[in-house]
C-alpha positions as CSV (number, residue, x, y, z in Angstrom):
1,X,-14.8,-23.2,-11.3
2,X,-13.5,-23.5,-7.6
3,X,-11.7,-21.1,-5.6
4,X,-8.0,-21.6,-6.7
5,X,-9.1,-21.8,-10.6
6,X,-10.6,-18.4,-9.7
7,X,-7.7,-17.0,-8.4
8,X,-5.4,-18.2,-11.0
9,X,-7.6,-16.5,-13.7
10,X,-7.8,-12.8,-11.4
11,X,-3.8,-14.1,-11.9
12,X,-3.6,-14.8,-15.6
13,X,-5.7,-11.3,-16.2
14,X,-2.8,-9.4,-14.3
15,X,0.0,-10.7,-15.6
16,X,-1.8,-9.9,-19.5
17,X,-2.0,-6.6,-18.9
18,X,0.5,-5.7,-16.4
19,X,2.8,-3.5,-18.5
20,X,-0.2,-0.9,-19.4
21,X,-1.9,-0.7,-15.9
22,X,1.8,0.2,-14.3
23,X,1.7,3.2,-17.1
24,X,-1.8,4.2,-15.9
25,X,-0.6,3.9,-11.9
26,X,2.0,6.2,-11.7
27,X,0.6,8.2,-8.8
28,X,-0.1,7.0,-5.4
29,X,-3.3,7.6,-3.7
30,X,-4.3,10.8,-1.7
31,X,-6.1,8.3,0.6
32,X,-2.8,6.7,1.2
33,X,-0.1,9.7,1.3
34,X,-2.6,11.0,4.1
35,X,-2.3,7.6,6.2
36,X,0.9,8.0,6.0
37,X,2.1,11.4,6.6
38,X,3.6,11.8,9.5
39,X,3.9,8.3,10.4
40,X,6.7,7.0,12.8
41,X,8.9,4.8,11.5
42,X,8.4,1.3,11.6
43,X,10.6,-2.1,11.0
44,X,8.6,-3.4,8.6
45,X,6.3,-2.5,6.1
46,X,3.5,-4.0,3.6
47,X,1.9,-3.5,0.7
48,X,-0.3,-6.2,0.0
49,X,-2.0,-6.1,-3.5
50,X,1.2,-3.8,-4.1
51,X,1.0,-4.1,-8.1
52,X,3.7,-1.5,-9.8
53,X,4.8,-0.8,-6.3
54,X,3.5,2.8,-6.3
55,X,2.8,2.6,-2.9
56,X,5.6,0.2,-1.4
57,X,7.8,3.4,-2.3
58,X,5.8,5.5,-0.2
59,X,6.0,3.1,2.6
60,X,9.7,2.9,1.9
61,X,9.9,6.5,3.4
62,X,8.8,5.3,7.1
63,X,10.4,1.3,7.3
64,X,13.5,-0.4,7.7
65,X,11.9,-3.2,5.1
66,X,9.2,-2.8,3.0
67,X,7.4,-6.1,1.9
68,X,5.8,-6.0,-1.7
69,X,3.4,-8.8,-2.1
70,X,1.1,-9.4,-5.3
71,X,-0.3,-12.7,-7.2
72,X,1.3,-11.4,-10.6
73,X,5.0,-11.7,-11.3
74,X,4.4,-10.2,-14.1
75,X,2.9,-6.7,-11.6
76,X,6.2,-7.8,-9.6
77,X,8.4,-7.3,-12.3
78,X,7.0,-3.8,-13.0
79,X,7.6,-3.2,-9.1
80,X,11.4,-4.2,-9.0
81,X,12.1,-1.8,-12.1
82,X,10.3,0.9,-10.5
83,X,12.0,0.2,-7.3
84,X,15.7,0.3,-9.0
85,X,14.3,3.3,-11.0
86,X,13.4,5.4,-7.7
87,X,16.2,4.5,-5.5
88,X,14.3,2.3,-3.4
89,X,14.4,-1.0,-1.8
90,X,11.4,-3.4,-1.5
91,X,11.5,-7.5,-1.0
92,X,8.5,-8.6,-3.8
93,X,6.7,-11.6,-3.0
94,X,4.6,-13.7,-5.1
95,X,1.5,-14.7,-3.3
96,X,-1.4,-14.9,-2.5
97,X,-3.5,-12.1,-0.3
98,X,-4.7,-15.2,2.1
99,X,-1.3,-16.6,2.4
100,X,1.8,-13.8,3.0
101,X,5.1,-16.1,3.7
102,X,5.4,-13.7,7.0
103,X,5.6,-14.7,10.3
104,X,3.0,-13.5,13.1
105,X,3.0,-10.2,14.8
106,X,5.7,-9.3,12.2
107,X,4.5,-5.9,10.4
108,X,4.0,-2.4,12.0
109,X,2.0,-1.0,8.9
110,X,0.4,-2.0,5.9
111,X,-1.7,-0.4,2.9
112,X,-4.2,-3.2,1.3
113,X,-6.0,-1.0,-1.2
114,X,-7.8,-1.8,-4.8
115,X,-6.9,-5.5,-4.3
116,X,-9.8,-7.0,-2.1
117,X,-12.4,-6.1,-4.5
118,X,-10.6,-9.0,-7.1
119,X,-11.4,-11.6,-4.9
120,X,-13.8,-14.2,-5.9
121,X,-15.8,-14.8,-2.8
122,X,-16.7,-13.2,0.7
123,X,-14.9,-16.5,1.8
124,X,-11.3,-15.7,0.1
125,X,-12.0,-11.8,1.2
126,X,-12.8,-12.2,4.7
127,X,-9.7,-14.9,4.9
128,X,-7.2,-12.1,3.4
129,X,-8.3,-9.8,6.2
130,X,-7.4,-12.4,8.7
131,X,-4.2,-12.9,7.3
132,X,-3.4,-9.2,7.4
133,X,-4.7,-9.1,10.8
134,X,-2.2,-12.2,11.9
135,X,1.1,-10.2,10.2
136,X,0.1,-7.0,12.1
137,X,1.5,-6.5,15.3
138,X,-1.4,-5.6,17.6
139,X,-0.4,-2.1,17.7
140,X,0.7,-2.2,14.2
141,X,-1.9,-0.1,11.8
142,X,-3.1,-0.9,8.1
143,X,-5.4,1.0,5.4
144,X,-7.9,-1.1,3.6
145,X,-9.6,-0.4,0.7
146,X,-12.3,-1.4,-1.9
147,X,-14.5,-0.2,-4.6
148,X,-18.2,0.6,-3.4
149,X,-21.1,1.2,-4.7
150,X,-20.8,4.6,-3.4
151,X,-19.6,5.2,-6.9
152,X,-21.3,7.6,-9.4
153,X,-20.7,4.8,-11.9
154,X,-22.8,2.7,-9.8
155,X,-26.9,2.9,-9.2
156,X,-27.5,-0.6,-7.0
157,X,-27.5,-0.1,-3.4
158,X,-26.4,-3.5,-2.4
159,X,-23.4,-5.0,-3.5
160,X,-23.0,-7.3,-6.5
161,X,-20.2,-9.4,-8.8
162,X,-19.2,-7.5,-11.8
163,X,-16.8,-7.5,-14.5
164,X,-14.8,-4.6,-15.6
165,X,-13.3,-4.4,-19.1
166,X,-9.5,-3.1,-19.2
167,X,-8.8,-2.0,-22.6
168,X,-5.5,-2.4,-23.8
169,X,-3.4,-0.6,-26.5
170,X,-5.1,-1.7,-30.0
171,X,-8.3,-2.1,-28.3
172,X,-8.5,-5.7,-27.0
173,X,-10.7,-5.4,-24.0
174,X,-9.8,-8.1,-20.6
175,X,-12.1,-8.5,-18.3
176,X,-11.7,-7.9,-14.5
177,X,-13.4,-9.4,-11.9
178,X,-14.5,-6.9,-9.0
179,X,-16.9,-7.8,-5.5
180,X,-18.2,-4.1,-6.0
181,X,-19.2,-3.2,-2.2
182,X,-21.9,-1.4,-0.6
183,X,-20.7,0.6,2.4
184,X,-22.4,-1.5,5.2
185,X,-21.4,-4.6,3.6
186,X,-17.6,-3.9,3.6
187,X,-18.0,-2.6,7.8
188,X,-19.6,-6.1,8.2
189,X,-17.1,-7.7,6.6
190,X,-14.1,-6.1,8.1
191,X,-15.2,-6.0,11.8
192,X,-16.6,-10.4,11.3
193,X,-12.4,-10.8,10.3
194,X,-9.7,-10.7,12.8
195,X,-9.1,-6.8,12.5
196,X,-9.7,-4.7,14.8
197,X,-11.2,-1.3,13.0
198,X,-10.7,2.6,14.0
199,X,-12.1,4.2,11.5
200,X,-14.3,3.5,8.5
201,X,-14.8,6.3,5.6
202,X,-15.9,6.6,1.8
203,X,-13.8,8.8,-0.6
204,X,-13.9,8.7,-4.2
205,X,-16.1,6.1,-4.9
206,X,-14.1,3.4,-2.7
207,X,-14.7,2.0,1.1
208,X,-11.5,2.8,3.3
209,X,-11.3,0.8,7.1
210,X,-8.2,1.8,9.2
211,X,-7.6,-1.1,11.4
212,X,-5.7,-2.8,14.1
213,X,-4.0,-5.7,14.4
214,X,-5.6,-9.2,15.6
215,X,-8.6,-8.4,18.0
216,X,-7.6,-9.9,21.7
């Protein structure tokens, strides 16, 4: 299977169970309401892996324009009926994580969280990363995050390919592929892209990097 089959079945395996993960991701992160408080406000936002759009809403607080962009149109469609539900505006895209239709330099803050991990290779991951640095502005900042094996589900030390079973109402189970990473791993991996990194932390089980835009 190459690349693009992979990513059409990470796809497929949203858009199946879409409807029951938005129930189960009502909340947004603490992770994220903390990278945001206080923020100034920017022109335009992004959340990239946005799924049910949890998060877009918060950015929707601090932006002129918030950008929702996810490979499941299925995800998107729980995102839009969340957005008229709340009272707030969001343009959804359908795309790809290594290919946002934005232009360069056009985004002052993002939130990339629980989406890396789905990727199917350090290739497509460390290319995503670059594309999030290229929509940044240079000043502009971004959260990223992925699972690690800093999780007490976990007991390697180095990271591995897994799959994670989502079990749907009835009990049919879909697997979900996850690059589960080890701390140093994800550093090395953010600091070889085009981001420039601040800070690098590990809370509940998941790798956070706030970054920069492109490095000059």
């Amino acid at each position: 299977m190459d690349g693009a089959d992979e990513r059409r079945e990470v796809r497929a395996t949203y858009d199946r169970i879409a409807a029951h993960f938005s129930k189960t991701r009502e909340h947004a992160w603490p992770e994220i309401e903390a990278f945001l408080a206080d923020a100034p406000r920017v022109g335009v936002a992004l959340d990239l892996g946005c799924g049910n759009g949890r998060h877009a809403e918060l950015l929707a607080e601090s932006a002129d324009r918030v950008v929702g962009a996810d490979a499941s149109g299925r995800l998107l469609r729980e995102a839009r009926d969340r957005a008229a539900d709340r009272g707030f505006d969001a343009d959804l895209l359908q795309c790809d994580a290594a290919g946002v239709p934005l232009g360069d330099d056009a985004v002052g803050r993002a939130v990339y969280v629980a989406t890396l991990h789905h990727l199917p290779s350090r290739d497509a991951r460390v290319a995503s990363l670059n594309e999030l640095a290229r929509v940044l502005t240079q000043d502009g900042r971004a959260l990223v995050s992925a699972w690690s094996t800093a999780h007490d589900r976990f007991d390697e030390e180095a990271g591995f390919d897994t799959e994670v079973d989502w079990t749907l109402p009835g009990g049919e189970t879909v697997p979900r592929f996850y690059h589960i990473y080890a701390p140093a791993e994800f550093e090395a991996d953010v600091a070889d892209s085009d981001l420039d990194p601040i800070e690098f932390k590990v809370s509940s089980g998941n790798c956070y990097a706030t970054v920069r835009g492109a490095k000059q």
